[in-house]
C-alpha positions as CSV (number, residue, x, y, z in Angstrom):
1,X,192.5,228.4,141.3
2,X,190.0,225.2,141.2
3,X,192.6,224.3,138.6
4,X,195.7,224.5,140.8
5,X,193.9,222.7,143.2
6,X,192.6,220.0,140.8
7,X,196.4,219.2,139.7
8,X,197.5,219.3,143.4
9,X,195.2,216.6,144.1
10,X,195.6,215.0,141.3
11,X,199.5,214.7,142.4
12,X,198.9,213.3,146.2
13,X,196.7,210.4,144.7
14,X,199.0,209.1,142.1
15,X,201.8,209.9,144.4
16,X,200.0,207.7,147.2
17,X,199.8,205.2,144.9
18,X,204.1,205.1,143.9
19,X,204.0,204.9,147.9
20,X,202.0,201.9,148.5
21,X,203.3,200.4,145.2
22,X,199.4,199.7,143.3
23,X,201.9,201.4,140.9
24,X,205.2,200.0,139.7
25,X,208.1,202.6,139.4
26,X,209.5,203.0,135.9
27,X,212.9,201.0,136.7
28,X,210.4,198.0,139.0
29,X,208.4,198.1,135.9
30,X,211.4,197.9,133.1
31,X,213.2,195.3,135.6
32,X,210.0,193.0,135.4
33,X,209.5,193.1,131.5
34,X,213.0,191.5,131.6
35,X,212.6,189.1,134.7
36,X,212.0,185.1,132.8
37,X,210.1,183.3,135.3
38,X,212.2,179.6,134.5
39,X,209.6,177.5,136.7
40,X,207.2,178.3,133.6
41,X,209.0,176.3,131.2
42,X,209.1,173.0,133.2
43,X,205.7,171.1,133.2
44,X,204.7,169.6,136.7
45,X,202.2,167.9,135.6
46,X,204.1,163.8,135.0
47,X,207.2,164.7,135.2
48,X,208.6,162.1,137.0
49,X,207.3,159.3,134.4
50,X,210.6,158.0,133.1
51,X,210.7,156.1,129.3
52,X,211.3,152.7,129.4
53,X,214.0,151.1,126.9
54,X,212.3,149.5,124.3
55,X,212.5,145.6,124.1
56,X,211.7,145.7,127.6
57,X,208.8,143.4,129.1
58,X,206.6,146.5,130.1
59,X,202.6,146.7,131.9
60,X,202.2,150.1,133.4
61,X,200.0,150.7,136.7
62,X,198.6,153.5,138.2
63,X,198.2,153.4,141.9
64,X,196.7,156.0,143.6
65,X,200.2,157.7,144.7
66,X,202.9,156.2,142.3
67,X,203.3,154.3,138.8
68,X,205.3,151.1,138.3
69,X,206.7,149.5,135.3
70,X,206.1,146.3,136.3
71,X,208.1,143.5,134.2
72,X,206.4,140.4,133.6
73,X,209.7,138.0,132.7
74,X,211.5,139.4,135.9
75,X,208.2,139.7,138.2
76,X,209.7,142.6,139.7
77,X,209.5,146.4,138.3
78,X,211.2,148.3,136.0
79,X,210.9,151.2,137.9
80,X,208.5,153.1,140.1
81,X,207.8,156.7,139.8
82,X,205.9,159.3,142.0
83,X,206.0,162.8,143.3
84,X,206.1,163.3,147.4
85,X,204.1,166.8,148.5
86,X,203.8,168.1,151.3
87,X,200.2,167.3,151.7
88,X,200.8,163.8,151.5
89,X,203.6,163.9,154.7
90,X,200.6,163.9,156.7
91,X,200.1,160.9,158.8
92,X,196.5,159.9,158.6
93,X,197.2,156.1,158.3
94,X,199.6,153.6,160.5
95,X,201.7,151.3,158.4
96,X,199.2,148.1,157.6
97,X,202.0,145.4,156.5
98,X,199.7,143.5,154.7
99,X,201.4,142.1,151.4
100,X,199.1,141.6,148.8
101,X,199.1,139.9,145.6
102,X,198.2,142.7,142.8
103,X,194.3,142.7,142.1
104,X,195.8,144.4,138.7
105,X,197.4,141.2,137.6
106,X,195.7,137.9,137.1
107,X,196.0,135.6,140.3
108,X,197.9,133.1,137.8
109,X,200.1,135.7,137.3
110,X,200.2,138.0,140.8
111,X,203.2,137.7,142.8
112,X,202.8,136.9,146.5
113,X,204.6,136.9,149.4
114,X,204.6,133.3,149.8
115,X,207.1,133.8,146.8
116,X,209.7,135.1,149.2
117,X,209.5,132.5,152.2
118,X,212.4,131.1,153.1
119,X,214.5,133.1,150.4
120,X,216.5,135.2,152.9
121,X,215.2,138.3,150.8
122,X,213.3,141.2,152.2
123,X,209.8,142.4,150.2
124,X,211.8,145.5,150.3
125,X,209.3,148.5,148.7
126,X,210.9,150.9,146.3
127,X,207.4,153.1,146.6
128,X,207.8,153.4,150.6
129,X,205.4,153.0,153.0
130,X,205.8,156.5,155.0
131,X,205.3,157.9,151.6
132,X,201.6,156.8,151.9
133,X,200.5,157.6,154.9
134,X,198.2,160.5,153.6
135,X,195.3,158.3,152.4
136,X,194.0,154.4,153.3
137,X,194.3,153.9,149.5
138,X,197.3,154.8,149.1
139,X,199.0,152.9,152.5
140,X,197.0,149.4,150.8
141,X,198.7,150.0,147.2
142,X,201.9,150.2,148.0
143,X,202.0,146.9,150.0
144,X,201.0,145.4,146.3
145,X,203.7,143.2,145.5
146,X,204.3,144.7,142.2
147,X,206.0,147.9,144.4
148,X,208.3,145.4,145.9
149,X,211.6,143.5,145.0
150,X,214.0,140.6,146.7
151,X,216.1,143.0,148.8
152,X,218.7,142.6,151.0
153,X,218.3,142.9,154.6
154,X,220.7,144.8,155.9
155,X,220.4,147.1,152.9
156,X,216.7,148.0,153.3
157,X,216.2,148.8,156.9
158,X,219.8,150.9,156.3
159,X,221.1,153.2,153.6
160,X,217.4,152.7,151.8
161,X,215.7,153.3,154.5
162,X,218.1,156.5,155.3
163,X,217.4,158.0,151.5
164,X,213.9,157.2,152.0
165,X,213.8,159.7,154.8
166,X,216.8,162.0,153.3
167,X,213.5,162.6,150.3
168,X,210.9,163.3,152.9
169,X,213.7,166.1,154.5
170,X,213.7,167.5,151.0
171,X,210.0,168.4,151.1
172,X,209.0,171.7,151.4
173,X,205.2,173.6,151.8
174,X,206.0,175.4,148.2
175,X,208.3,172.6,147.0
176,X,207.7,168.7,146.3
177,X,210.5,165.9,145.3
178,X,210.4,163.9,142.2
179,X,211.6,160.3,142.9
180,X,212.4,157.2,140.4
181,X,213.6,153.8,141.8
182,X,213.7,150.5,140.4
183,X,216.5,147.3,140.1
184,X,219.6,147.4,138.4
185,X,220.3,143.8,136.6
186,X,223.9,143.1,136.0
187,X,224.4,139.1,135.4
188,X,221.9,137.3,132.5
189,X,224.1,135.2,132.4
190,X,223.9,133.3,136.1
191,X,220.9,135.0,136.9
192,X,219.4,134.9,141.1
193,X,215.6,133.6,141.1
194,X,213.1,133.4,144.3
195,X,209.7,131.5,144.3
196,X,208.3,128.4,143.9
197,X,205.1,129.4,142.3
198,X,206.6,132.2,140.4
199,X,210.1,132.9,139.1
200,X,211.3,136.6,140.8
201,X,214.3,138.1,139.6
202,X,216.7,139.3,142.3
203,X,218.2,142.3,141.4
204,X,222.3,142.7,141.4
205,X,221.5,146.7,143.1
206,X,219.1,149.0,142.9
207,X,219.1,153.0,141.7
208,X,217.2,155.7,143.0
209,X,216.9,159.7,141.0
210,X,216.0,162.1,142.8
211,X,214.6,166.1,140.9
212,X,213.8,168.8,143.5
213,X,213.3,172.6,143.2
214,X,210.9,172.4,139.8
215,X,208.8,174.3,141.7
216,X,210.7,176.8,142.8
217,X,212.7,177.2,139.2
218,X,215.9,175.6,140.5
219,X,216.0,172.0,139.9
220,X,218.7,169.8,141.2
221,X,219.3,166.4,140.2
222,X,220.7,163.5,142.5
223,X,221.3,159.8,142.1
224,X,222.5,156.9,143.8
225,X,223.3,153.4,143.0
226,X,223.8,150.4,145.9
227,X,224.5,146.9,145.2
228,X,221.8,144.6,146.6
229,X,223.7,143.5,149.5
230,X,225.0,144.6,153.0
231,X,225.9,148.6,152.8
232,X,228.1,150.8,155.5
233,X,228.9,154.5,155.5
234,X,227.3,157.4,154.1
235,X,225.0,158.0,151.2
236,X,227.8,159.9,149.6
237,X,229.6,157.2,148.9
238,X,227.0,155.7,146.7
239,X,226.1,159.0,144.8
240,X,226.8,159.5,141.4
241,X,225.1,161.3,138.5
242,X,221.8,160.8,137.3
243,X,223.2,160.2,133.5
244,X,225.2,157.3,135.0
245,X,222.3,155.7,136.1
246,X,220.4,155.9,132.1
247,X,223.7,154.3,131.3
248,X,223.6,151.3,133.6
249,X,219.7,151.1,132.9
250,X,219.0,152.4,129.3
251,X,216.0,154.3,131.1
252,X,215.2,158.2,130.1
253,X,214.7,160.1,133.5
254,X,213.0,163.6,133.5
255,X,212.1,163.5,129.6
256,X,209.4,166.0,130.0
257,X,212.0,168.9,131.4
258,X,213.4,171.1,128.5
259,X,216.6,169.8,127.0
260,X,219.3,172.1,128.0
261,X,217.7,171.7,131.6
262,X,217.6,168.0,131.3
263,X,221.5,167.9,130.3
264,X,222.3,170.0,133.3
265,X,220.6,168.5,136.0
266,X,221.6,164.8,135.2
267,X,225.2,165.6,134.3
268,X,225.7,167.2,137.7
């Protein structure tokens, strides 16, 4: 009898247990032996450091929220590189507009914004200031002119302005965008300078990459390319692929993500 009774009880616990799930079914359990969690295999940690073709005048700085490739025979970047969260959407700090020459760079060589009076050319950021509004650091740093290049007008308070936001919209709480930017020089041989005190290159466009979903395990891939001058319509008119824009630039985007993923993402 107390053994009947053992094996009844016995039964209602590990039956309460199935119930409440502390254990898995046998078809939960086989279906999570085969379940590949994808978001393992990409690392988060860097990713959105791009490598730089090599010939390339090249100093790398770390700024509190992005990295620039900042090219000492242009005096304007390579590219800049950071990762937006949503932690650092918070709006802590106003916007300072106070261009600075980078501390970084030796004052013989620092760019300042006395090198785009009169030019006609906005100190247009490609590491945006709403972007930085998280932290007092950060908001200072990005008004380093090393994060900026000779930009036209009409170009940065429009369509770059628009993307800027369109990659703040693509923010989630469990999901963060990758972003790349940088110039795009087409002509060595007539090529467009600013500055009296230093010789800035003014870029013929300007690219921007874009990886989302890493988080999440479904990465998508976009890019867009706009000449550095006055741009109308839509965004989608000025998308293309992210391999388009390693062709144009000889820059590697999203190294770090495993191959077949790489190929996939900047082919679409």
């Amino acid at each position: 009898m107390k053994k009947k009774l053992l094996y009844i009880l016995v039964l209602l616990v590990v039956g309460v247990a199935y119930y409440y799930g502390l254990i898995p079914l046998p078809d939960e359990q086989k279906h999570a032996e085969q379940h590949v969690d994808t978001s393992a295999a990409i690392p988060a940690e860097r990713l959105e450091i791009p490598q730089t073709p090599q010939g390339v005048s090249e100093r790398i700085l770390e700024k509190t929220n992005y990295t620039v490739s900042f090219n000492k025979k242009h005096n304007i970047p390579n590219w800049v590189a950071w990762h937006i969260t949503a932690d650092e959407l918070v709006e802590r700090e106003s916007r300072t507009n106070d261009f600075q020459p980078d501390p970084e760079l030796s004052s013989r060589d620092a760019v300042t914004t006395q090198d785009y009076v009169g030019s006609g050319y906005d100190r247009g950021h490609m590491c945006p200031a709403a972007d930085n509004r998280y932290h007092w650091k950060a908001m200072n740093e990005c008004f380093y002119m090393t994060n900026m290049c000779p930009q036209d007008h009409h170009l940065n308070t429009g369509l770059w302005n628009d993307l800027e936001q369109q990659c703040r919209r693509m923010v989630s709480s469990r999901d963060g965008v990758y972003v790349v930017c940088g110039p795009i020089l087409y002509d060595d041989a007539t090529p467009r300078y600013i500055g009296r005190a230093h010789k800035v290159r003014v870029p013929d466009a300007f690219f921007k990459v874009i990886l989302s979903g890493v988080e999440q395990g479904r990465p998508k891939g976009l890019a867009y390319i706009f000449d550095n001058e006055v741009s109308t319509g839509s965004l989608q008119n000025y998308s293309c692929t992210i391999d388009e824009v390693e062709e144009m630039t000889g820059i590697d985007f999203f190294h770090l993500l495993p191959d077949d993923v790489e190929s996939k993402v900047e082919a679409r």
